[in-house]
HTML snippet that shows the backbone in 3Dmol.js (N, CA, C, O; Angstrom):
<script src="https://3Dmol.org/build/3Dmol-min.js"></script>
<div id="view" style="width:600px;height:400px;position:relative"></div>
<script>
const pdb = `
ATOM      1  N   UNK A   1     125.835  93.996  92.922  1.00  0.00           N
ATOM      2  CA  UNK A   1     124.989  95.080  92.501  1.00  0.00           C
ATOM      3  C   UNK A   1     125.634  96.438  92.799  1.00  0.00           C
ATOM      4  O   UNK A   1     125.519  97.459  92.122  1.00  0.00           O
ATOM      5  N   UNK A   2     126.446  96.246  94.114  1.00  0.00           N
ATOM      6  CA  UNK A   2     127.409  97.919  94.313  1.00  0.00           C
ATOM      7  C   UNK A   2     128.772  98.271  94.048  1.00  0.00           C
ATOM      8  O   UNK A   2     129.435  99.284  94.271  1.00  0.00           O
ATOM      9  N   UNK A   3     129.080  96.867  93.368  1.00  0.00           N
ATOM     10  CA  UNK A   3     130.393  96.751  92.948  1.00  0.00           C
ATOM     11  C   UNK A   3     130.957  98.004  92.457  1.00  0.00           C
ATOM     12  O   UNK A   3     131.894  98.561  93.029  1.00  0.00           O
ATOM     13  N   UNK A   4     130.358  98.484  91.330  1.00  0.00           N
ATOM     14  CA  UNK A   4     130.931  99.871  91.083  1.00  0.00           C
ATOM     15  C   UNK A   4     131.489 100.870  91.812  1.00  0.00           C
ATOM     16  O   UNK A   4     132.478 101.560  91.563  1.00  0.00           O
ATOM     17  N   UNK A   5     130.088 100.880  93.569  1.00  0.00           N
ATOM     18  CA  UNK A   5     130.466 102.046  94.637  1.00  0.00           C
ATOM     19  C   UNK A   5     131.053 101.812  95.357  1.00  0.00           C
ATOM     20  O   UNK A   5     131.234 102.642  96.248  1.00  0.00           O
ATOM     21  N   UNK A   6     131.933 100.090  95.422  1.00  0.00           N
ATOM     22  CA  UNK A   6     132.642  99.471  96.157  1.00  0.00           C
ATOM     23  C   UNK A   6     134.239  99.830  95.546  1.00  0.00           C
ATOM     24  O   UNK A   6     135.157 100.125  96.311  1.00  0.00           O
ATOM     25  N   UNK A   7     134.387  99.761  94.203  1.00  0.00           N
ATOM     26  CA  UNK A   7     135.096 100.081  93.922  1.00  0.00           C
ATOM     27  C   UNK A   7     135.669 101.220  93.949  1.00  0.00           C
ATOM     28  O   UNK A   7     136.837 101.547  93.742  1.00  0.00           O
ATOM     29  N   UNK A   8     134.882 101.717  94.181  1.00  0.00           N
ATOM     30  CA  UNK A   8     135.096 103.651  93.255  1.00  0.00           C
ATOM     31  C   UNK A   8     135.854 103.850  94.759  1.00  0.00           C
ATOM     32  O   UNK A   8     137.021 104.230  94.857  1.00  0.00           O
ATOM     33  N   UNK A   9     134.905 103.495  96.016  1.00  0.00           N
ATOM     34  CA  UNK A   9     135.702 103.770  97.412  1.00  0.00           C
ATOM     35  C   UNK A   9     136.997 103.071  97.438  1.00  0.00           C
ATOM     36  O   UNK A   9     137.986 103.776  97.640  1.00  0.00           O
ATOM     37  N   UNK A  10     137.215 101.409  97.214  1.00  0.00           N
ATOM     38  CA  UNK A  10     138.920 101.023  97.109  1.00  0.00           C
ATOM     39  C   UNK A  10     139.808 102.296  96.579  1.00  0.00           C
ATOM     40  O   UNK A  10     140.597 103.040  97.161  1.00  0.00           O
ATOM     41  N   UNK A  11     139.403 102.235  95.394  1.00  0.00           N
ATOM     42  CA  UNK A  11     140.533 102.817  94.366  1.00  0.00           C
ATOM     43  C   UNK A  11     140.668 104.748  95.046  1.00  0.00           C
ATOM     44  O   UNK A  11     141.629 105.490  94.842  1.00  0.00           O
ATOM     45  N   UNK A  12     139.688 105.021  95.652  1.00  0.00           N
ATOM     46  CA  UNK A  12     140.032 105.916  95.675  1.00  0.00           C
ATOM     47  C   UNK A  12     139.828 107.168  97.482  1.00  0.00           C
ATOM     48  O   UNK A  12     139.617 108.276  97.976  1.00  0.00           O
ATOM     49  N   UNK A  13     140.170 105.509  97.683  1.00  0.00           N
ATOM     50  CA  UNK A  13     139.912 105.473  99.385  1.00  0.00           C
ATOM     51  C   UNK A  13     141.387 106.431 100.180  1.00  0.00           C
ATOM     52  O   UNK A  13     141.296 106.697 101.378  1.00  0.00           O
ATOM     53  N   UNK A  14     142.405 106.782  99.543  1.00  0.00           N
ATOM     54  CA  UNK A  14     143.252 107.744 100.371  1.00  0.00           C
ATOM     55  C   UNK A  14     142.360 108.880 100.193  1.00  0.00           C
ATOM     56  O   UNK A  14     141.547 109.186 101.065  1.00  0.00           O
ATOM     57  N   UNK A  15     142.493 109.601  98.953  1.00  0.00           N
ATOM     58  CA  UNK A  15     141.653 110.749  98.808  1.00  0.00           C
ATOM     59  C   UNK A  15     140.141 110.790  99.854  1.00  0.00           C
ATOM     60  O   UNK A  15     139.927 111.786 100.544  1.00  0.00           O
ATOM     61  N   UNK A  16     139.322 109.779  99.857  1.00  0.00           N
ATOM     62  CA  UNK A  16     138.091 109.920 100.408  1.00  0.00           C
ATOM     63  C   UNK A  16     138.673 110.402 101.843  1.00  0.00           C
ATOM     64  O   UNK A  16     138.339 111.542 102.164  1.00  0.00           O
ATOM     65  N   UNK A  17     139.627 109.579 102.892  1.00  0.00           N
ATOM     66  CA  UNK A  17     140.058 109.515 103.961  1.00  0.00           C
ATOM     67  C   UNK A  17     140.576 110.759 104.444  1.00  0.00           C
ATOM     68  O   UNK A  17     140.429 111.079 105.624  1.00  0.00           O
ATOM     69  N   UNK A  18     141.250 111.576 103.508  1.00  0.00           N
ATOM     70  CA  UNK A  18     141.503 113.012 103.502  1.00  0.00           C
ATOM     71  C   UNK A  18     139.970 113.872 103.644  1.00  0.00           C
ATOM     72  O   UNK A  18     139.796 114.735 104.505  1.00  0.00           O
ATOM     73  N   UNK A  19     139.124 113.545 102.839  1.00  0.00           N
ATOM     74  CA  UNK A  19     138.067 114.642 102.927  1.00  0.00           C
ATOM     75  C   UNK A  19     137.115 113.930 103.796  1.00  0.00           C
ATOM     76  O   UNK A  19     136.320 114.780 104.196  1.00  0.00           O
ATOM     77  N   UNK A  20     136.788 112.662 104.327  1.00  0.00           N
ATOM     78  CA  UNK A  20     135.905 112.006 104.955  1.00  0.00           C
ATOM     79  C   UNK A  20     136.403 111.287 105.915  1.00  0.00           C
ATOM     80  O   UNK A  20     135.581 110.472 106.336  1.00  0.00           O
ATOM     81  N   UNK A  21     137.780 111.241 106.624  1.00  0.00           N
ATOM     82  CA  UNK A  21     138.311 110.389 107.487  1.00  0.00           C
ATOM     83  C   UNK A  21     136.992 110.466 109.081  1.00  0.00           C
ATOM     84  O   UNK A  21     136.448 111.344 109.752  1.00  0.00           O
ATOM     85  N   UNK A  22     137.019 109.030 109.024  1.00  0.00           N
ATOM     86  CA  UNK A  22     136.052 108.217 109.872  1.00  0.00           C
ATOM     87  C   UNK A  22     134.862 108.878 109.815  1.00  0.00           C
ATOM     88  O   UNK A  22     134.481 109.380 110.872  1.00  0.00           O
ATOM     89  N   UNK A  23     133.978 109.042 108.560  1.00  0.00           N
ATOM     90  CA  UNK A  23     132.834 109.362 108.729  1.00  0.00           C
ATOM     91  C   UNK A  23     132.133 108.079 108.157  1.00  0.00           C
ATOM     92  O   UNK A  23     132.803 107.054 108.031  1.00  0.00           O
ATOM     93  N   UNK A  24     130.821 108.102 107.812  1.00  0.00           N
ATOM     94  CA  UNK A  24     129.971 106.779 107.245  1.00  0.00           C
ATOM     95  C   UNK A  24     129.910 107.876 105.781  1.00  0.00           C
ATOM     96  O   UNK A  24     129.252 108.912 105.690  1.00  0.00           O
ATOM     97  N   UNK A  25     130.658 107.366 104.913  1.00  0.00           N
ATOM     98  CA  UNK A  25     129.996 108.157 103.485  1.00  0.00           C
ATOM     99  C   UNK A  25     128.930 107.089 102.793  1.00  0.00           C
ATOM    100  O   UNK A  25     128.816 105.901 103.096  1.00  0.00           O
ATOM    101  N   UNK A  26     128.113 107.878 101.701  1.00  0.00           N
ATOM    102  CA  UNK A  26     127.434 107.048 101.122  1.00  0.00           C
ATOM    103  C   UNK A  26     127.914 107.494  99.671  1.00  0.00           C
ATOM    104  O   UNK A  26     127.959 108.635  99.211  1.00  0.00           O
ATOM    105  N   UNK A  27     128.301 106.146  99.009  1.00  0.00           N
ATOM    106  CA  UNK A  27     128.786 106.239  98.077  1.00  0.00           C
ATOM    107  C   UNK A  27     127.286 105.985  96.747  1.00  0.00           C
ATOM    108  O   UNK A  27     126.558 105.128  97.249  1.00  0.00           O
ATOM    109  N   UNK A  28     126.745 106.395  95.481  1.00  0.00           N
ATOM    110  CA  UNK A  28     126.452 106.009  94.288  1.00  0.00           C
ATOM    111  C   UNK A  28     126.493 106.831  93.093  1.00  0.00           C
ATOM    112  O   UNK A  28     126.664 108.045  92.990  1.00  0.00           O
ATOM    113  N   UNK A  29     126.323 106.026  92.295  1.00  0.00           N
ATOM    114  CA  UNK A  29     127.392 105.958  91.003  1.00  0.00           C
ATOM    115  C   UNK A  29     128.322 106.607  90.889  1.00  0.00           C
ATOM    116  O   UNK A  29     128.358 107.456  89.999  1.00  0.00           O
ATOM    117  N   UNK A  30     129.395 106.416  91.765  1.00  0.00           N
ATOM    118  CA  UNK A  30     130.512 106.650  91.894  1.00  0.00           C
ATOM    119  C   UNK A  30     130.946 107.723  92.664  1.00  0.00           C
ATOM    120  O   UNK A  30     132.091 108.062  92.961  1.00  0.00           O
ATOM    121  N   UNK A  31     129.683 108.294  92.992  1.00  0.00           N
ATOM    122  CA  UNK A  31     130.075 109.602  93.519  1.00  0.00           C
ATOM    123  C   UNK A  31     129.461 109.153  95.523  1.00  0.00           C
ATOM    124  O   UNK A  31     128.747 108.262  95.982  1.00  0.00           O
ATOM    125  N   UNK A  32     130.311 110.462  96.231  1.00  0.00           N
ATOM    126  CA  UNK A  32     130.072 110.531  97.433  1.00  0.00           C
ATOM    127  C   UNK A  32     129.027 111.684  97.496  1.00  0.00           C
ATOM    128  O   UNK A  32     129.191 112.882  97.262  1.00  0.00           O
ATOM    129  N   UNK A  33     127.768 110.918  97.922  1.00  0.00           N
ATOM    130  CA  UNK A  33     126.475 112.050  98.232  1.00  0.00           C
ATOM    131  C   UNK A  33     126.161 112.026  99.369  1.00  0.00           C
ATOM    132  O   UNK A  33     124.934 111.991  99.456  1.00  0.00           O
ATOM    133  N   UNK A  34     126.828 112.028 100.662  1.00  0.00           N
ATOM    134  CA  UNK A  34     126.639 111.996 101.628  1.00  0.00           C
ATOM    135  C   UNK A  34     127.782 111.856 102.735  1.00  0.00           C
ATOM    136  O   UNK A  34     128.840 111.322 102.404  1.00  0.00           O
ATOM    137  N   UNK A  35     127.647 112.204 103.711  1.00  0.00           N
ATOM    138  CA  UNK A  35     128.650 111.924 104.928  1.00  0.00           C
ATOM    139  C   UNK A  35     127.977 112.238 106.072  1.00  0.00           C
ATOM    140  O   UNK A  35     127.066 113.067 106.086  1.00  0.00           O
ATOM    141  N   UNK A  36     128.479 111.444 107.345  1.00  0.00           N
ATOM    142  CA  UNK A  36     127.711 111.621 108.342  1.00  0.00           C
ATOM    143  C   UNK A  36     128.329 110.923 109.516  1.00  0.00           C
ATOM    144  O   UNK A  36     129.005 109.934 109.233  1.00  0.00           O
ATOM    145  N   UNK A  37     128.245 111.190 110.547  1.00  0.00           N
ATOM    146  CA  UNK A  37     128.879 110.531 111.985  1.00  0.00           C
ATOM    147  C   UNK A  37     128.504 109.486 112.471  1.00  0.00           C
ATOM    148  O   UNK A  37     129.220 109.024 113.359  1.00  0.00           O
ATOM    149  N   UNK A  38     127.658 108.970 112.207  1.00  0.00           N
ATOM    150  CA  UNK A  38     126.621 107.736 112.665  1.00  0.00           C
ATOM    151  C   UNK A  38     126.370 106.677 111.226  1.00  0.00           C
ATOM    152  O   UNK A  38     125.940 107.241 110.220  1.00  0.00           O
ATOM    153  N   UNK A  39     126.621 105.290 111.161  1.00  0.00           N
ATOM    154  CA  UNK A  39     125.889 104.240 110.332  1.00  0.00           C
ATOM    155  C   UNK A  39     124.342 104.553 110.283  1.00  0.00           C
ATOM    156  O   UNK A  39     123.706 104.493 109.231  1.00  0.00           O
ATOM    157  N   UNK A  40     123.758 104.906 111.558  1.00  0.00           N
ATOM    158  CA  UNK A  40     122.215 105.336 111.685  1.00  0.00           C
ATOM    159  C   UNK A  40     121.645 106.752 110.654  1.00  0.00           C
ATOM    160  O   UNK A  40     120.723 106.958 109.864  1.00  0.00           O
ATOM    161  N   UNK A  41     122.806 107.514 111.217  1.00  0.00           N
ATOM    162  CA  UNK A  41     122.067 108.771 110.180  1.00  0.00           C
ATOM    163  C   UNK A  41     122.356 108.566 109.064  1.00  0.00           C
ATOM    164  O   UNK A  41     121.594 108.976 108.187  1.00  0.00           O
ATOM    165  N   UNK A  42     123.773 107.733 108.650  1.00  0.00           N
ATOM    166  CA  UNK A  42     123.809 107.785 107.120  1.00  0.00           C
ATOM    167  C   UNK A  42     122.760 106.953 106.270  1.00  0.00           C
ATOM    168  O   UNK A  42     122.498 107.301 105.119  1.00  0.00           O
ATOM    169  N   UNK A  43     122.115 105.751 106.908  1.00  0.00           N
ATOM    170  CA  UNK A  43     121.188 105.027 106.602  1.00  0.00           C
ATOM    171  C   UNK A  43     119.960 105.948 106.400  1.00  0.00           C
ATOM    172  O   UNK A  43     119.569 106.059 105.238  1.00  0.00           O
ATOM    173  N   UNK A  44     119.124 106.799 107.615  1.00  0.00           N
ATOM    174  CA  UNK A  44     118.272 106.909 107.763  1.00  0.00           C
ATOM    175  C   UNK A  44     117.785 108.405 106.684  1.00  0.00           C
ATOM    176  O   UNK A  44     116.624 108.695 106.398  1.00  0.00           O
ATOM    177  N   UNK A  45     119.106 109.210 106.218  1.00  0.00           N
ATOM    178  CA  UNK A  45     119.263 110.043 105.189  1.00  0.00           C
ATOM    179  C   UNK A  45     118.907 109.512 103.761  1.00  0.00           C
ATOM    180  O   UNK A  45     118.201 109.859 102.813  1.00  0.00           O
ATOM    181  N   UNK A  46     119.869 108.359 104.138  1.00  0.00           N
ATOM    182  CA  UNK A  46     120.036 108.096 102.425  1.00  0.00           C
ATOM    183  C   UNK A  46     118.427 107.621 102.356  1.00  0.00           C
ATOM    184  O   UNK A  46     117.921 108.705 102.068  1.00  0.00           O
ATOM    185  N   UNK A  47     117.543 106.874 102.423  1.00  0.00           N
ATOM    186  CA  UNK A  47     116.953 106.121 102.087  1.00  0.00           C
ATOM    187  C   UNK A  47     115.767 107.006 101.822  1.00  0.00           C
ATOM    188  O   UNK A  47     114.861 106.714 101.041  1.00  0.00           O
ATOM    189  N   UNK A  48     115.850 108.272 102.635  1.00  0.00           N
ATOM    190  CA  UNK A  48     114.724 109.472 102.046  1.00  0.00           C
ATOM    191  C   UNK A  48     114.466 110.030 100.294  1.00  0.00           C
ATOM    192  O   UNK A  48     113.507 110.469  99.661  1.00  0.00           O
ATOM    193  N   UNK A  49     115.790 109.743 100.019  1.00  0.00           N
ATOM    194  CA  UNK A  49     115.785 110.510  98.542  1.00  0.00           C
ATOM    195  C   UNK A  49     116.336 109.008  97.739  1.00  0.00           C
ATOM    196  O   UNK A  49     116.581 109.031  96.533  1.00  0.00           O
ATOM    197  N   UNK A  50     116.486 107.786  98.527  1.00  0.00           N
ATOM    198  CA  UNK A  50     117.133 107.005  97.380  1.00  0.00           C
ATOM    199  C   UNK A  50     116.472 105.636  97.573  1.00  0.00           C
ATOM    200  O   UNK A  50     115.750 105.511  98.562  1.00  0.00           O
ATOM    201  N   UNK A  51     116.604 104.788  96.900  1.00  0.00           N
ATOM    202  CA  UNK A  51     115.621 103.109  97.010  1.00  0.00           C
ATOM    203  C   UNK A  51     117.071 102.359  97.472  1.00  0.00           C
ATOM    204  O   UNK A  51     118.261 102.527  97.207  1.00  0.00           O
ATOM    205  N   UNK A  52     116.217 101.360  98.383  1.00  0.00           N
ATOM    206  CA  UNK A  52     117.538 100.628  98.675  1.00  0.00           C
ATOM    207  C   UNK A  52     117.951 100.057  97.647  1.00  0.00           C
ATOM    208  O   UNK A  52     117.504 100.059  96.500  1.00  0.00           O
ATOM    209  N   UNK A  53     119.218  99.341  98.298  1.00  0.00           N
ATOM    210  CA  UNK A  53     120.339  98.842  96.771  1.00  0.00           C
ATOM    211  C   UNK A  53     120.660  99.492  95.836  1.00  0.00           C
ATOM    212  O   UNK A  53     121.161  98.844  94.918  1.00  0.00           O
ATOM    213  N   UNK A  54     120.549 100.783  95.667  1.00  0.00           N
ATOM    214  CA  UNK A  54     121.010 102.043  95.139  1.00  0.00           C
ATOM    215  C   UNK A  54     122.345 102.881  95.436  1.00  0.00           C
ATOM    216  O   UNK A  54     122.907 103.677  94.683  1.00  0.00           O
ATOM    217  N   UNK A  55     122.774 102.413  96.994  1.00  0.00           N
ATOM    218  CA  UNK A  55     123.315 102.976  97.646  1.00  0.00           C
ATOM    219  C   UNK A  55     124.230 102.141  98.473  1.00  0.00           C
ATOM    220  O   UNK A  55     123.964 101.084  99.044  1.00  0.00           O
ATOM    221  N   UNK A  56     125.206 102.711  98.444  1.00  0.00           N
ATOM    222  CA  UNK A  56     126.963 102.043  99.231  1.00  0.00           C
ATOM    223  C   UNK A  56     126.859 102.708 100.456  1.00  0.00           C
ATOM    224  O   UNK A  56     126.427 103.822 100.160  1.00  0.00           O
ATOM    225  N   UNK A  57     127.080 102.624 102.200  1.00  0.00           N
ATOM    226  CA  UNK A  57     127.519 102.925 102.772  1.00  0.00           C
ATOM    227  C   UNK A  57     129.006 102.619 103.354  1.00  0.00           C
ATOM    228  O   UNK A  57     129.143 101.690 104.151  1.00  0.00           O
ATOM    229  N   UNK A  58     129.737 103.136 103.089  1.00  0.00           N
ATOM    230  CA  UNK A  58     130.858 102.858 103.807  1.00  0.00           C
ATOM    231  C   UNK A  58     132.035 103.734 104.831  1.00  0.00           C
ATOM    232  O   UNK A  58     132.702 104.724 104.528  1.00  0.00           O
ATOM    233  N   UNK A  59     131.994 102.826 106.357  1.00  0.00           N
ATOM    234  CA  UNK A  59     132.870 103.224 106.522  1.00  0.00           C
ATOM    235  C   UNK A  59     133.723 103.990 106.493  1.00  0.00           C
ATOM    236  O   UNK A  59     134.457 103.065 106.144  1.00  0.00           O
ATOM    237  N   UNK A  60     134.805 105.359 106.538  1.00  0.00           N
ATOM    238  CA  UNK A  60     135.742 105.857 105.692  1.00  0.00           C
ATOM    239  C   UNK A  60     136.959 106.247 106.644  1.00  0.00           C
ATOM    240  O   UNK A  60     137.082 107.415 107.013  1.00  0.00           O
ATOM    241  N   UNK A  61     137.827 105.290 107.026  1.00  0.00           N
ATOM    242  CA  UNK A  61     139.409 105.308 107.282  1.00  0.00           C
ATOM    243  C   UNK A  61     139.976 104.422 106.810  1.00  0.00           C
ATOM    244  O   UNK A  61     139.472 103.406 106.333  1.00  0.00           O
ATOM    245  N   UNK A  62     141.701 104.847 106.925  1.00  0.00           N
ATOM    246  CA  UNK A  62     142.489 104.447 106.521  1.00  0.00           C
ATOM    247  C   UNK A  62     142.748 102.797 106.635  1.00  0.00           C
ATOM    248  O   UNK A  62     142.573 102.311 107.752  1.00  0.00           O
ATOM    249  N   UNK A  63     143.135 101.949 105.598  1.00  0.00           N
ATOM    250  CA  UNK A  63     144.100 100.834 105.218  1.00  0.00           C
ATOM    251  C   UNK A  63     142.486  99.867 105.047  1.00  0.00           C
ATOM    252  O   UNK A  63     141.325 100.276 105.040  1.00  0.00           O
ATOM    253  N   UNK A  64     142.908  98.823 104.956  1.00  0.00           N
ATOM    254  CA  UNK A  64     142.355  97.631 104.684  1.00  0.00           C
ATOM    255  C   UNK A  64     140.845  96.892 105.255  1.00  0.00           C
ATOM    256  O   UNK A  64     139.855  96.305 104.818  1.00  0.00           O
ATOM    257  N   UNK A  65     141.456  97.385 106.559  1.00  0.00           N
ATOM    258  CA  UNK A  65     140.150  97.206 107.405  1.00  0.00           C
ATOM    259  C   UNK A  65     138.677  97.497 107.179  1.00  0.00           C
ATOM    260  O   UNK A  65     137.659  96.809 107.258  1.00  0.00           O
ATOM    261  N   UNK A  66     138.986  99.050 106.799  1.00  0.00           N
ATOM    262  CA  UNK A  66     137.807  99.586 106.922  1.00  0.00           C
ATOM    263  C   UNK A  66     136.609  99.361 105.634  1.00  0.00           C
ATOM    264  O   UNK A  66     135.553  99.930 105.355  1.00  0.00           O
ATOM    265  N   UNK A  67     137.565  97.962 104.901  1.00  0.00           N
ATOM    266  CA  UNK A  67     136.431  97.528 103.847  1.00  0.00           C
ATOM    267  C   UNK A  67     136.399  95.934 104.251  1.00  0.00           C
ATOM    268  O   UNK A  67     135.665  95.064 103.782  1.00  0.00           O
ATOM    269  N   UNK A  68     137.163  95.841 105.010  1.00  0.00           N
ATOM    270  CA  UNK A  68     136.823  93.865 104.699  1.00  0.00           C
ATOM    271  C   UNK A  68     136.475  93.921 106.348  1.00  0.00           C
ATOM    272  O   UNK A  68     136.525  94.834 107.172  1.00  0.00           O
ATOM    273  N   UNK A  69     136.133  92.636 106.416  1.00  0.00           N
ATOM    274  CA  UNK A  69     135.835  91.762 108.065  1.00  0.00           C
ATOM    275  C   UNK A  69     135.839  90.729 108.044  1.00  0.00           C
ATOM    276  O   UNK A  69     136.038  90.189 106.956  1.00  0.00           O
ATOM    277  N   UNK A  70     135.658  90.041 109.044  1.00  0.00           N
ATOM    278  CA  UNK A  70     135.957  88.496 109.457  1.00  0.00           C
ATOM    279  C   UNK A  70     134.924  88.555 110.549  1.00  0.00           C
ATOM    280  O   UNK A  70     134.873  89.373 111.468  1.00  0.00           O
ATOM    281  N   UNK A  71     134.038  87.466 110.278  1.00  0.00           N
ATOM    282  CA  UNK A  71     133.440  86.524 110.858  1.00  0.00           C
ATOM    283  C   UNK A  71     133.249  85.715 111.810  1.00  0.00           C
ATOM    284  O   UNK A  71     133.174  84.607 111.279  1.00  0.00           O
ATOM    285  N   UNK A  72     133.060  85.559 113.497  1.00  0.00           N
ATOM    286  CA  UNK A  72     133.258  84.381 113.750  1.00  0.00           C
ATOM    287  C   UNK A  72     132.181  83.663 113.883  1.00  0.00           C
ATOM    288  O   UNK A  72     131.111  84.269 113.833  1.00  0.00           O
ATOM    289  N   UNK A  73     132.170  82.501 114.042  1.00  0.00           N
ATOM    290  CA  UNK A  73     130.816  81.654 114.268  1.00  0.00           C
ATOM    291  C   UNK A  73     131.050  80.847 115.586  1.00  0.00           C
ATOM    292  O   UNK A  73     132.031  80.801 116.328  1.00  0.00           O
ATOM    293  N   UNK A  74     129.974  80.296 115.633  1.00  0.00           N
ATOM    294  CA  UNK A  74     130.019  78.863 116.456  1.00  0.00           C
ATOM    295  C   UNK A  74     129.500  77.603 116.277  1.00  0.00           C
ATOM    296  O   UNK A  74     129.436  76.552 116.914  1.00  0.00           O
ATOM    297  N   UNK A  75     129.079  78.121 115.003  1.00  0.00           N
ATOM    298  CA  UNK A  75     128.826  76.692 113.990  1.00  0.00           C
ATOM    299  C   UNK A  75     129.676  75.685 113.847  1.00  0.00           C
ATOM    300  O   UNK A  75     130.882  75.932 113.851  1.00  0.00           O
ATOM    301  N   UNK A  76     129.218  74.392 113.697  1.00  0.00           N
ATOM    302  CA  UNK A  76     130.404  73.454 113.511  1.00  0.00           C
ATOM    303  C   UNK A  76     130.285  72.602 112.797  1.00  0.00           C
ATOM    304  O   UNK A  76     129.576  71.705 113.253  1.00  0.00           O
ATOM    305  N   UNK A  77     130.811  72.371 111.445  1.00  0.00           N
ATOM    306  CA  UNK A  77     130.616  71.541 110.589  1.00  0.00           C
ATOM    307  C   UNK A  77     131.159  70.155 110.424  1.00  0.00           C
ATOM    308  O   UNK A  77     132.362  70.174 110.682  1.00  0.00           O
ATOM    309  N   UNK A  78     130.848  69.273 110.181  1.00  0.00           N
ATOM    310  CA  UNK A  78     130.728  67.993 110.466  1.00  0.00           C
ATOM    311  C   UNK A  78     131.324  67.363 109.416  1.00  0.00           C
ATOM    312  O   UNK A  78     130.769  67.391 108.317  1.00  0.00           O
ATOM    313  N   UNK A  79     132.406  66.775 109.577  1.00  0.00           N
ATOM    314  CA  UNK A  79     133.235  66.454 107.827  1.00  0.00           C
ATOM    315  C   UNK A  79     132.838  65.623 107.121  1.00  0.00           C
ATOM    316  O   UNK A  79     133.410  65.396 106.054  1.00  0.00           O
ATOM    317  N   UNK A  80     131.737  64.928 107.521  1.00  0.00           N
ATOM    318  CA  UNK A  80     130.726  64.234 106.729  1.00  0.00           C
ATOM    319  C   UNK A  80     129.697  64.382 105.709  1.00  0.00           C
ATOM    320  O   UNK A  80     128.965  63.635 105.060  1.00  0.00           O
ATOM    321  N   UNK A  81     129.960  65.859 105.833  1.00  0.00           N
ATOM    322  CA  UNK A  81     128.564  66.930 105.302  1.00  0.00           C
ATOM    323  C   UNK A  81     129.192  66.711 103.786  1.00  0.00           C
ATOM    324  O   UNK A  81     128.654  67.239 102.813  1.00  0.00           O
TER     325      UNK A  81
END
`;
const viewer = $3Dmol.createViewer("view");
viewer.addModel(pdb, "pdb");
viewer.setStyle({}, {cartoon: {color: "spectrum"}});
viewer.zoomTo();
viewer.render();
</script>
């Protein structure tokens, strides 16, 4: 559903990092309408003027990281399943 504001940040994530390095931006339709120091304030902003799932928060530094993650669990699956 945010694929678009997911993208728009990949492709154009040096530039953002220059004007937004390590802030929480909120990205929609394509555009950055927000920035802020906290995951909390950028949440608690956006959601005044916008409906959820409307809206991308992300992250904003440099390389790879700052869009993907890894998981761990302690689940354990059973090769029988």
């Amino acid at each position: 559903m945010l694929e678009k504001e997911f993208y728009y940040y990949v492709t154009n994530q040096a530039d953002l990092v220059k004007k937004y390095n390590n802030k929480f931006i909120v990205i929609k339709n394509e555009q950055v309408i927000g920035a802020y120091d906290s995951l909390s304030d950028a949440y608690s902003e956006s959601i005044k003027s916008n409906e959820l799932g409307t809206f991308l928060i992300q992250h904003c530094f440099p390389g790879k990281d700052s869009y993907s993650q890894t998981f761990h669990s302690r689940v354990l699956i059973h090769p029988e399943f």
